[in-house]
Every structure is written in structure tokens, then in C-alpha cells.
N, C-alpha and C positions, 0 to 999 in steps of 0.2 A: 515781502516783509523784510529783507536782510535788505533793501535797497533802502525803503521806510524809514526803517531801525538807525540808517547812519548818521541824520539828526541827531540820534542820542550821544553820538559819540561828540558830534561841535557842541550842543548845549551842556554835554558832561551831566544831563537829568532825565528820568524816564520814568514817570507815573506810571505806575500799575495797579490793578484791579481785575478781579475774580468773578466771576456768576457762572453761581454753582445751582445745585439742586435741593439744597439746604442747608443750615446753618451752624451744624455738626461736622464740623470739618471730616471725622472717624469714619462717618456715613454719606455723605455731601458728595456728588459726581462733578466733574470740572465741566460747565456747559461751554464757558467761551472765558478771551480776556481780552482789557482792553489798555490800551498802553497810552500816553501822552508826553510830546516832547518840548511844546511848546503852549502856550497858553495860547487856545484856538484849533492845535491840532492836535488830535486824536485821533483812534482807532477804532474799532474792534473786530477779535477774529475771531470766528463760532467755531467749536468743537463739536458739541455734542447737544445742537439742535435736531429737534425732529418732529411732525405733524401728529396733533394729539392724539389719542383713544389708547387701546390697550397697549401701557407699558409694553408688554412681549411681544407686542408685533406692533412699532413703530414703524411709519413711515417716512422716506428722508424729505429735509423740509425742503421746499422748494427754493429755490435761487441757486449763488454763489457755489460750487463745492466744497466742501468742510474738510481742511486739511487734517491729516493723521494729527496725532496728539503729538505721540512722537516726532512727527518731522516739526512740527512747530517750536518742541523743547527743546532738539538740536539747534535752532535759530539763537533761541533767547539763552543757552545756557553760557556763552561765553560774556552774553553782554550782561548778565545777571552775575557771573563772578567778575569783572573787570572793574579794577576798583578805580575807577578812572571817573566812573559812572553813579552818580547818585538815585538810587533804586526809593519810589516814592510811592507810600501807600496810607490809606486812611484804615487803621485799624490793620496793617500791616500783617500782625501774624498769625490772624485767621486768610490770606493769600498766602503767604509763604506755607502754612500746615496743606495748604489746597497743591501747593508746588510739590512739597515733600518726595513722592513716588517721585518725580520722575529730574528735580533740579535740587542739591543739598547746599552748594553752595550760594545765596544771596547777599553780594556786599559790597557797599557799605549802605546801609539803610537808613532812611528818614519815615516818621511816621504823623503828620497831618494830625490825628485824632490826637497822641501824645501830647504833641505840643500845645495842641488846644489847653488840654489838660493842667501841662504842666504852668500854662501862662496865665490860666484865666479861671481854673479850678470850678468848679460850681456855679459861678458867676451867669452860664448861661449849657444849655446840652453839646455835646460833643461830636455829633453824628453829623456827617457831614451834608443834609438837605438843609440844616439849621445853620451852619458854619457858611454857607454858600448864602444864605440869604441871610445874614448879618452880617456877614464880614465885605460881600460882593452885589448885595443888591439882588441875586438872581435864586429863582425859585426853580428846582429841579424838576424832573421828570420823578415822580412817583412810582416806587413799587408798584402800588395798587393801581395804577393806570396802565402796568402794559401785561399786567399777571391778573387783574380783576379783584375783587374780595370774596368772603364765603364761600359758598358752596360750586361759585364760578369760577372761583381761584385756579388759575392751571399753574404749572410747573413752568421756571424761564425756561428748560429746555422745548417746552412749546410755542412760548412767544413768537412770532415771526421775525425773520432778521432785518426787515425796515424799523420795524418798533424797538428791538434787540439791542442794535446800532446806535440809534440815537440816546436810549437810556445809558449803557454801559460804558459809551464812548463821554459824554457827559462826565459822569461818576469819574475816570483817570483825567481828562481836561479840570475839572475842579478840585481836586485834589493835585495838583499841580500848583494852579492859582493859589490855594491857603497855605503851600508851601512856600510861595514869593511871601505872603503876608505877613505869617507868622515866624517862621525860621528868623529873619532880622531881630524880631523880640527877643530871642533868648538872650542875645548879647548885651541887649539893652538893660531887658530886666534882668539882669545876671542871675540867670536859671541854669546855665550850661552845666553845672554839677550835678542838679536835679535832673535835668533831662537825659544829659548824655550818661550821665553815671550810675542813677536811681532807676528812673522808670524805662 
């Protein structure tokens, strides 16, 4: 990962992204994250996958071994303060609330969903499956196609990490890309006060 990671230092950018175990950051377990430094390459590292059935007695999931939490946030914590480095996320501070425990400092940040926002307001939704296939032609990998719907719905700490990988790692590679597309527009549309100062 620290070998990975030294991209981020020549591109000076590093898309981030969370998958957790829900949507309550207060209550939400950190399953895995996935990082991006270039558009096309991406990550992801699993935390806290594990083979389904009873919560209390998980089994670990098969593959790869699942690096401590810990040793992982000692990787990312210098490259998440170093302000050298623009920290890139969609909906941003529900990942940073997920970081909280264990990294306080993140800076300097961009946020993907904001700028939608601040550029294009209402005009179309802000979530980034819909920003990807407007803005880029491309149709993501669905929630509901690697977690199921209803009553079959499992938790992404169950997902397998072939299905895991591909979804997560996705989600920080396009969130990368909307950042090349949109970031140029603030200047254009002279929103920089709105953005950087308001929202």
C-alpha cells in the first residue's frame, strides 16, 4: 500500500471512499476503503469482510488477509494530512466521520457531490451512479447487484472480495474522473466563493 500510495504524491490527488455497514456514520463499522490516483487506477483494501450467518460468530472471508485497521491508518495518516495532496471524495463527510476514530486530520479536501451541486443545482441528482453516467457515459456497478435487495439483502461486510473490489474500487476511480470534469467549472462559472466559502 505505501509503495501504491506514492502515485499520490506525483499526481498531488487521491480519491477516497468508504464501505461501511451502514449509513449512520454514529453506528456504521468501517468494512473496507478504496482509493484512486489516476483515472483507471484504483484500489481497494478490505477491513472488515467476513462470510455470512451469525453476526457473533463470523467467519473470515476467504482470499487475501485483511490488514489490521490500525496498520492501515498509520499508512494513510501522513498522506491524508500532507497538504501537498488533494484528498477526493463524493459526499466526503460522511468518509471523513467513518475516518474520525482513528485519522483527525484530512487536508486539503475536494468534494465531487458539492461541486455538482454548487455547479448544476437541481438541474439533474447528485449521487454519484447518475454523475457517472451523465457526465462520463458509464453505468456503475449497483448496490443492489453485489448486496442483493429485500429480504436477500446482506451486509457489504459479506460481499465477497472479487464482487467487493470491483464495486468500491469503481466508486474512488469515478470520483476522480468528476473531479477532472467539474473542478475546471468553478472558475469558469465563477462559483469559487460558493463552493470554497459557502458550501
Amino acid at each position: 500500500l505505501t509503495e501504491w500510495l506514492k502515485d499520490a504524491a506525483e499526481t498531488g490527488l487521491l480519491a477516497v471512499d468508504t464501505e461501511t455497514t451502514g449509513l449512520t456514520p454514529a453506528r456504521a463499522k468501517l468494512v473496507g476503503v478504496s482509493l484512486a490516483t489516476r483515472a483507471g487506477r484504483a484500489c481497494y483494501i478490505p477491513l472488515g469482510h467476513h462470510a455470512g450467518g451469525d453476526l457473533l460468530q463470523t467467519q473470515p472471508m476467504d482470499g487475501p488477509t485483511q490488514p489490521p485497521v490500525a496498520a492501515m491508518m498509520d499508512v494513510l495518516r501522513p498522506i491524508f494530512a500532507d497538504p501537498a495532496i488533494i484528498k477526493i471524495g463524493h459526499n466526503f463527510k460522511f468518509d471523513m466521520q467513518m475516518f474520525l476514530p482513528h485519522i483527525t486530520d484530512i487536508a486539503p479536501v475536494e468534494d465531487t457531490m458539492l461541486l455538482s451541486y454548487v455547479l448544476d443545482g437541481t438541474a439533474h441528482g447528485n449521487g454519484l451512479d447518475e454523475l457517472a453516467q451523465l457526465m462520463c457515459g458509464h453505468s456503475m456497478i449497483s448496490y443492489d447487484s453485489v448486496t442483493g435487495t429485500g429480504k436477500g439483502r446482506i451486509s457489504f461486510a459479506e460481499v465477497p472480495l472479487t464482487k467487493a473490489c470491483d464495486y468500491a474500487a469503481e466508486d474512488a476511480d469515478f470520483t476522480l474522473r468528476l473531479y477532472h470534469i467539474l473542478k475546471p467549472r468553478v472558475a469558469l462559472d465563477k462559483m469559487a466563493v460558493m463552493y470554497e466559502d459557502i458550501e
